[in-house]
C-alpha positions in Angstrom: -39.8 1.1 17.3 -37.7 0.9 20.4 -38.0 -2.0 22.6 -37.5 -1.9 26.2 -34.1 -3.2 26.0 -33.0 -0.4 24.1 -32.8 -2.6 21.0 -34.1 -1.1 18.0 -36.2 -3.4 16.1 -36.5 -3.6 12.6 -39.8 -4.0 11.4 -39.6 -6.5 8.0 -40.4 -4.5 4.6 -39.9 -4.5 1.1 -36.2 -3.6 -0.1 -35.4 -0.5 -1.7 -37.1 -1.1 -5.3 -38.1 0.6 -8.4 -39.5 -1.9 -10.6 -41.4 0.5 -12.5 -38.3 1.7 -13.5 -37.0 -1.4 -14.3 -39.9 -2.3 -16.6 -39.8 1.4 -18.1 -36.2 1.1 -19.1 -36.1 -2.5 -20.8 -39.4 -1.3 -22.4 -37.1 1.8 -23.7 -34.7 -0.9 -25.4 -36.8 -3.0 -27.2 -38.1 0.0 -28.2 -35.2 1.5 -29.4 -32.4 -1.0 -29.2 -29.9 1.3 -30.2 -30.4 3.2 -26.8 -28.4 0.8 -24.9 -25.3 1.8 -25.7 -26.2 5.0 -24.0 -26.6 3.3 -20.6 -23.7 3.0 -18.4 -23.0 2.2 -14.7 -25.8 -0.1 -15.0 -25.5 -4.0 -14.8 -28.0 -7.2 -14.5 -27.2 -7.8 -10.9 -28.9 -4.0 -10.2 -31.9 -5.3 -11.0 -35.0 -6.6 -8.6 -36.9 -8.6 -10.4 -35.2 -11.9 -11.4 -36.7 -11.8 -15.2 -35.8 -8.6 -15.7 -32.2 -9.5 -14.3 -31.9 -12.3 -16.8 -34.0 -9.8 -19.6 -31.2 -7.4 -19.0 -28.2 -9.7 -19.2 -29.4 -11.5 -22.6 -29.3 -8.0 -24.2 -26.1 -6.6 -23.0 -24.7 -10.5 -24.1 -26.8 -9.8 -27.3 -24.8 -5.9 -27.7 -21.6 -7.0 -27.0 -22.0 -9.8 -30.1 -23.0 -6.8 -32.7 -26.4 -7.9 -32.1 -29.6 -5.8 -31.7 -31.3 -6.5 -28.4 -34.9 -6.1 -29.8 -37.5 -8.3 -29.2 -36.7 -11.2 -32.1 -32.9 -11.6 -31.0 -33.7 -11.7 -27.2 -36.0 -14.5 -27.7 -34.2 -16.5 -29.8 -31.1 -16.2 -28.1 -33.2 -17.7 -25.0 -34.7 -20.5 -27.4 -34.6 -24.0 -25.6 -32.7 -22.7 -22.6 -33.0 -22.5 -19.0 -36.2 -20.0 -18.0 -37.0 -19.8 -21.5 -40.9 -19.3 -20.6 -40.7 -16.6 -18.0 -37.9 -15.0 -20.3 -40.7 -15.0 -23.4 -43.9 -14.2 -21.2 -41.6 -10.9 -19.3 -40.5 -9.7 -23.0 -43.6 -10.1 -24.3 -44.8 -8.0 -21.8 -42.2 -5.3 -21.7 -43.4 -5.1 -25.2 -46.7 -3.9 -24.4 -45.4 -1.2 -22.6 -44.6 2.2 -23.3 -40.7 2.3 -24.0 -41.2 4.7 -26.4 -41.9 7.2 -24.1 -38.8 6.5 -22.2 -36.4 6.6 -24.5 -34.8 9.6 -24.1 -34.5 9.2 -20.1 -32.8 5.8 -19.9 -29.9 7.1 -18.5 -31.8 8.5 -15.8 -34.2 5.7 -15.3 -30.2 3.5 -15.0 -29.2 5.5 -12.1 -32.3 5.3 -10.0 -31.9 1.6 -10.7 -28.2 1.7 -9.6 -29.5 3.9 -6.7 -32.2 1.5 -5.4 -29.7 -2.0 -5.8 -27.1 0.6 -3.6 -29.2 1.0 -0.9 -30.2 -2.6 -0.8 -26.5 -3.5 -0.3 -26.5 -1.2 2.7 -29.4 -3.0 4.2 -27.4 -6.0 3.3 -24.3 -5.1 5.3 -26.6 -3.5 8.4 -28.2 -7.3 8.3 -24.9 -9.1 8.2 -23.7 -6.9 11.2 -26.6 -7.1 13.3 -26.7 -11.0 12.6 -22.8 -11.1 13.7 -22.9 -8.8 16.6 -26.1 -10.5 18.2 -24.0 -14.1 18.0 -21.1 -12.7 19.0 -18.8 -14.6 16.3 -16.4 -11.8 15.7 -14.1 -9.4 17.5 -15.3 -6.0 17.7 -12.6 -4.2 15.9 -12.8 -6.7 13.5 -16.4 -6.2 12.6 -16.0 -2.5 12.8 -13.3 -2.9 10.0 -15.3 -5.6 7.9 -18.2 -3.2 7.8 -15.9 -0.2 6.9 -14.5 -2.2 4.2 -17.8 -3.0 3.0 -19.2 0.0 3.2 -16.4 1.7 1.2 -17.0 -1.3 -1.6 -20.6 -0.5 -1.9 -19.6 3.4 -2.5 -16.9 2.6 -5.0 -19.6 0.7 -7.4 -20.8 4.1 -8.7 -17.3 4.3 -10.1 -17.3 3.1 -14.0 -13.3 2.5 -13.5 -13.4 1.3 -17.3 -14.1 3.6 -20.1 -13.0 4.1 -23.6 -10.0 5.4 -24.7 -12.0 8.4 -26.2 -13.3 9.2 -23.2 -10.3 8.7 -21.2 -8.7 11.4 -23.9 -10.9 13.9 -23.3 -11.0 13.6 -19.9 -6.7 14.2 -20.1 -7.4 17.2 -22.5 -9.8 18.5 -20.0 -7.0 18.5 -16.9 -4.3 19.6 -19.2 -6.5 22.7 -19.6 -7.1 22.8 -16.0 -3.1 22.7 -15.0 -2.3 25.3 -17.3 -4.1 28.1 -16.8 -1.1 30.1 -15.0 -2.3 31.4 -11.4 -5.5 29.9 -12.1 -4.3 26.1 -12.1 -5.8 23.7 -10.7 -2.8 21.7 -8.5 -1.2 18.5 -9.8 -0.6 17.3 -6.3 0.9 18.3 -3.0 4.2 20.6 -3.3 7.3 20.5 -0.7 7.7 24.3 -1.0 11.6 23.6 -1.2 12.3 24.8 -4.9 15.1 22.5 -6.1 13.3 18.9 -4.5 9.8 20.5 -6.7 12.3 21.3 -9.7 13.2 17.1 -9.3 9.4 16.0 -8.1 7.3 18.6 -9.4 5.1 17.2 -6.6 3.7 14.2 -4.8 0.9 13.8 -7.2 -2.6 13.3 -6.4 -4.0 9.7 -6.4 0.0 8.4 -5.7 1.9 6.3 -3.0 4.9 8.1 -2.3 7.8 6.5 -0.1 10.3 8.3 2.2 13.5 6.1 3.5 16.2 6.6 5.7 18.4 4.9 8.6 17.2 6.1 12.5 18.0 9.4 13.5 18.7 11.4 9.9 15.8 13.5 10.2 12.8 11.5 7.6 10.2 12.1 10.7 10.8 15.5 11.2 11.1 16.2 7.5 7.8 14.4 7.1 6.1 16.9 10.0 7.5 20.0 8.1 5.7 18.5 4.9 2.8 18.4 6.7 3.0 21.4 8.4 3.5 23.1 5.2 1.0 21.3 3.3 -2.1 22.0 6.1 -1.4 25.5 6.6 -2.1 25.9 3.0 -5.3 24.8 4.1 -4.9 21.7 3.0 -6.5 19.0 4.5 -3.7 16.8 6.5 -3.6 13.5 8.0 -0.5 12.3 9.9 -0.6 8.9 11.6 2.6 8.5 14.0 2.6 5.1 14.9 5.9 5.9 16.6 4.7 9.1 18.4 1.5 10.0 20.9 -0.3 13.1 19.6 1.3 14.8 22.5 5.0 14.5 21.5 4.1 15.3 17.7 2.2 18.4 19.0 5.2 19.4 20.7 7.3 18.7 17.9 4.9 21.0 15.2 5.0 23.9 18.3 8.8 23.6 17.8 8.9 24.1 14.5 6.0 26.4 14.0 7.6 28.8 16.9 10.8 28.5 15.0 13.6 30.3 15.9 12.7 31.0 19.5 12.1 27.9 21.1 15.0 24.7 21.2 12.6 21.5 20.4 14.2 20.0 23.0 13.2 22.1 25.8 9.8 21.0 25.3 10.7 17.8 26.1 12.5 18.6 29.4 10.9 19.2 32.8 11.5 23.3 33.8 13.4 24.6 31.0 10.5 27.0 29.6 11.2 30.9 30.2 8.5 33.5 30.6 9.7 34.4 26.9 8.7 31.1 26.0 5.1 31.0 26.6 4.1 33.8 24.5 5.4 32.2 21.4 3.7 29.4 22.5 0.2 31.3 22.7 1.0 32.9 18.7 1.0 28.9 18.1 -1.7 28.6 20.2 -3.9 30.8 18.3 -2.9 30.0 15.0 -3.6 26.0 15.3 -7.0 26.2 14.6 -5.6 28.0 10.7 -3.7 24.1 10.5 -5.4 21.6 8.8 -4.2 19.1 9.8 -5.4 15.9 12.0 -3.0 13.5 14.0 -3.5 9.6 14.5 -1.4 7.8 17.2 -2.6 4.4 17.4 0.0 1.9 17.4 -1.9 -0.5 16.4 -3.4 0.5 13.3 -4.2 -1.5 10.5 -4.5 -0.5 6.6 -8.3 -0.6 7.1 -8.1 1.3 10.3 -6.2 4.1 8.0 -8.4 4.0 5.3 -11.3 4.4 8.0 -9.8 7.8 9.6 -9.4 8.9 6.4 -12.7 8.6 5.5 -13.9 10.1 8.8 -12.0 13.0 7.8 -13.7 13.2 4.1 -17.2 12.1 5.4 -16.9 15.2 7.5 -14.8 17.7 5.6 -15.1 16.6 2.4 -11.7 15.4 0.8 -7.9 14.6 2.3 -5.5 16.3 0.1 -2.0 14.7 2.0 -1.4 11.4 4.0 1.4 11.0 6.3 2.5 7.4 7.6 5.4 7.4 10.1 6.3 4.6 9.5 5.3 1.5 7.4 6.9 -1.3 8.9 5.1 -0.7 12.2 0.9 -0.6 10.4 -0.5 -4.1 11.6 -1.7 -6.9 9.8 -5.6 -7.0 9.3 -6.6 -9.0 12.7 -3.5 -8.6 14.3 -2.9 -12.3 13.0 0.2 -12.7 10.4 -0.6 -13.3 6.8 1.9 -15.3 5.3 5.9 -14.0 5.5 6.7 -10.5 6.7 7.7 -9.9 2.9 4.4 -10.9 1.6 2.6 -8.4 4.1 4.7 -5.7 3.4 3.6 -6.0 -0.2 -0.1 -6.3 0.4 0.4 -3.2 3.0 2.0 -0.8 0.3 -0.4 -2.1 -2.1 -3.3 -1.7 -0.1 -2.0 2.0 0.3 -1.9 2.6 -3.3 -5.4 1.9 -3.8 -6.4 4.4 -0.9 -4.5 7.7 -2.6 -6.2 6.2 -6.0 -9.7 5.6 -3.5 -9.2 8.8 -2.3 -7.4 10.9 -4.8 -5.2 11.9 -2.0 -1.1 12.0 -2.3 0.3 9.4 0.4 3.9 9.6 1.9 5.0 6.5 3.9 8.1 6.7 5.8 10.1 3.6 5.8 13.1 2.3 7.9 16.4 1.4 5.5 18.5 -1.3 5.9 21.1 -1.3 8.5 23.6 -2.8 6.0 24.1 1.0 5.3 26.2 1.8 8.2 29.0 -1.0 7.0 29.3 0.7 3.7 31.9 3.8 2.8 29.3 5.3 0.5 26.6 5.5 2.9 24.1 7.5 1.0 21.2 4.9 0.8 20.0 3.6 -2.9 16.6 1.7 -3.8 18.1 -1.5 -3.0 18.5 -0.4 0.7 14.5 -0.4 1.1 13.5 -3.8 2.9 11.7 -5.9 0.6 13.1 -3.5 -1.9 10.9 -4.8 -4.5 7.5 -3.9 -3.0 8.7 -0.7 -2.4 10.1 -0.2 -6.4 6.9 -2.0 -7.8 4.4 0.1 -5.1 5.3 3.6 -5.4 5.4 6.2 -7.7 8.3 8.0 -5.9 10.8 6.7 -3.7 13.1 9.1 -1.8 16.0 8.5 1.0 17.5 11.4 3.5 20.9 11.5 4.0 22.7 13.5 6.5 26.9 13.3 6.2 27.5 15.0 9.6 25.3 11.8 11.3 28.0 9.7 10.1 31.3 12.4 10.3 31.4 14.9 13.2 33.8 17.0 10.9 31.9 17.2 7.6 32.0 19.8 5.7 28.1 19.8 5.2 27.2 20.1 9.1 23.5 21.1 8.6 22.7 19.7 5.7 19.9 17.4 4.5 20.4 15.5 0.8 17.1 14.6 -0.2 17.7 11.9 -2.9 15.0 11.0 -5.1 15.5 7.7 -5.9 12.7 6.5 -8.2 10.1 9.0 -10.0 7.9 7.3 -12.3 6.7 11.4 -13.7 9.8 13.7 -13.9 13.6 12.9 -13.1 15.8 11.6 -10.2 18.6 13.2 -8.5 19.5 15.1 -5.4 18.3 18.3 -3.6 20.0 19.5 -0.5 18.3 21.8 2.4 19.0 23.4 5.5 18.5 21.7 8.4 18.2 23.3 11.6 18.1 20.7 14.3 17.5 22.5 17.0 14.4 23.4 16.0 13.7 20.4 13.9 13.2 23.0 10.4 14.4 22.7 6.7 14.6 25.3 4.9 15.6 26.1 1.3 19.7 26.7 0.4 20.9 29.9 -1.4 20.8 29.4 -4.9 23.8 28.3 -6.6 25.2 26.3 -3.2 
């Protein structure tokens, strides 16, 4: 009910329960000992009832020592113990039940189980908050993203992330059959669209941290824009957090591009330099944004969980996140706002922590990432691994590792004015090397070289 302080007050009830299935299912098993091994996703803790926590842990103990967890081996595994009598009097019990008629639905009988301990952790973490909010012990953004966290821990449980290695076979076989079936693959990952960088990467693959380097000024954000550009008018769902940028400048910078060749980026971030010419290819933009999927994030304060929140947002709402953009890393926020140990160490647990979103997720993630400024002192100024900060993290972290080079930043009179080296650096599925592109400054585009260049 709703009191008059607009406090909703929660009446005190039984937690979410099925002990009938609880009694059903351990009744199925001393039945028919063998049917545990066709339980999974299951464990004691998922359990209501104390004794038939404990009943369920002395079988799965019994299983996993080639034992049969019937009725004689439970008992006498419990034998002079700790809870030995409620242990015998539940078992005898379960006995007495009718297991036999559950056999063939344990499985079943498991997930409502799993189900019911699920949504007592949610009533849990709804507790907790309330209890925390009401004493006012924490900061706000802090329990928001302590909750989030939670939240997403308590959704990853139905996730078995250990299986056996015939089962992990078949599940390869069954992809391999579903990335080679010609126009009617299913997609490895997220694609540049720039035919010699795919012939090096293939792709940014699904479930991946990818990492994008380069000094200030060679082009990686606008490179990273035109990937995600790319990427969410394939429909695609896009994030792109600009730490560096407001929504507004990177919305100008995406009209640049996507009104490509008519309007100089630049102008659009100048006071009076539009021409009546000018608007209407803004309008075509206009009225094709809504075909972009793509979302933008400008806090510059976020944190890894604050990232892993929008990203969730987006999925709670439109189902998956196929691409995630960080401009850049070095600027995402330590959990709290406090510092955690050396810069070094935090970088580490950042990119880490970003790995096990694209796995969470099964999303491809590109963070950009500043490069050393020992590169400028150098002749050879194309940038290598090494030049990553914390170089390391970075190696250990991702699956790919790429740096942009531009010669004409560094000599007016190149020879290769306009364009772009993307070297890949580190690819832990397909090869290393370099692929050059076009780059149009002027209106902040790549675009593919003519073959044999």
């Amino acid at each position: 009910m709703l009191a008059s302080n607009n406090v909703v007050q929660m009446t005190a009830s039984v937690p979410p329960q099925s002990v009938d299935s609880e009694i059903a299912i351990l009744s199925a098993i001393l039945a028919s000992p063998s049917c545990l091994d066709g339980i999974s996703g299951l464990s004691p803790e998922d359990f209501y009832v104390p004794v038939h926590k404990l009943v369920f842990e002395l079988m799965v103990a019994l299983r996993g020592k080639q034992a049969p967890p019937d009725k004689i081996h439970v008992l006498d595994a419990i034998k002079n113990k700790k809870h030995e009598a409620e242990i015998t009097k539940a078992v005898l019990a379960l006995e007495q039940g009718e297991g036999i008629l559950y056999i063939s639905s344990v499985q079943s009988l498991a997930d409502l189980i799993k189900e019911k301990s699920r949504q007592r952790g949610l009533v849990a973490i709804a507790s907790a908050l309330g209890q925390r909010v009401m004493t006012g012990a924490s900061d706000t953004d802090d329990l928001i993203a302590d909750t989030i966290q939670q939240l997403l821990e308590l959704r990853a449980q139905e996730n078995n992330s250990t299986i056996s290695f015939a089962d992990a076979m078949h599940k390869a076989y069954e992809q391999l059959e579903a990335e080679n079936k010609g126009e009617d693959s299913v997609p490895l990952g997220i694609e540049t669209g720039f035919y010699d960088l795919d012939n090096l990467l293939s792709c940014f693959q699904f479930g991946t941290l990818s990492v994008l380097g380069g000094r200030g000024g060679m082009g990686k954000s606008t490179f990273a824009l035109e990937l995600a550009l790319r990427t969410a008018q394939k429909k695609i769902n896009t994030v792109f957090f600009g730490l560096e940028m407001t929504s507004s400048q990177m919305s100008k910078k995406a009209i640049g591009r996507l009104a490509a060749p008519h309007i100089p980026t630049n102008y659009l971030f100048r006071q009076n330099k539009l021409k009546e010419e000018h608007w209407q290819k803004i309008a075509d933009v206009m009225w094709k944004s809504s075909e972009i999927m793509m979302w933008l994030n400008d806090d510059p304060r976020i944190t890894v969980s604050g990232i892993r929140s929008e990203i969730q947002q987006v999925v709670a709402k439109y189902g998956y996140v196929g691409f995630v953009v960080i401009d850049y890393v070095q600027l995402i926020r330590p959990e709290g706002g406090k510092k955690n140990g050396t810069r070094a160490e935090e970088l580490f647990g950042i990119l880490q922590e970003l790995r096990a979103i694209a796995k969470e997720f099964n999303c491809a993630i590109l963070a950009l990432s500043q490069l050393k400024r020992e590169i400028d002192s150098r002749n050879d100024k194309r940038p290598t691994l090494a030049d990553f900060g914390e170089s390391s993290a970075f190696d250990r972290e991702a699956a790919c590792a790429l740096a942009i080079y531009r010669d004409e930043y560094y000599n007016k009179d190149s020879q290769e004015a306009g364009i772009a080296e993307l070297i890949v650096l580190k690819n832990r599925f397909d090869t290393t090397g370099t692929a050059k592109l076009l780059f149009d400054s002027q209106f902040g585009e790549f675009k593919n070289l003519a073959r044999g260049y």
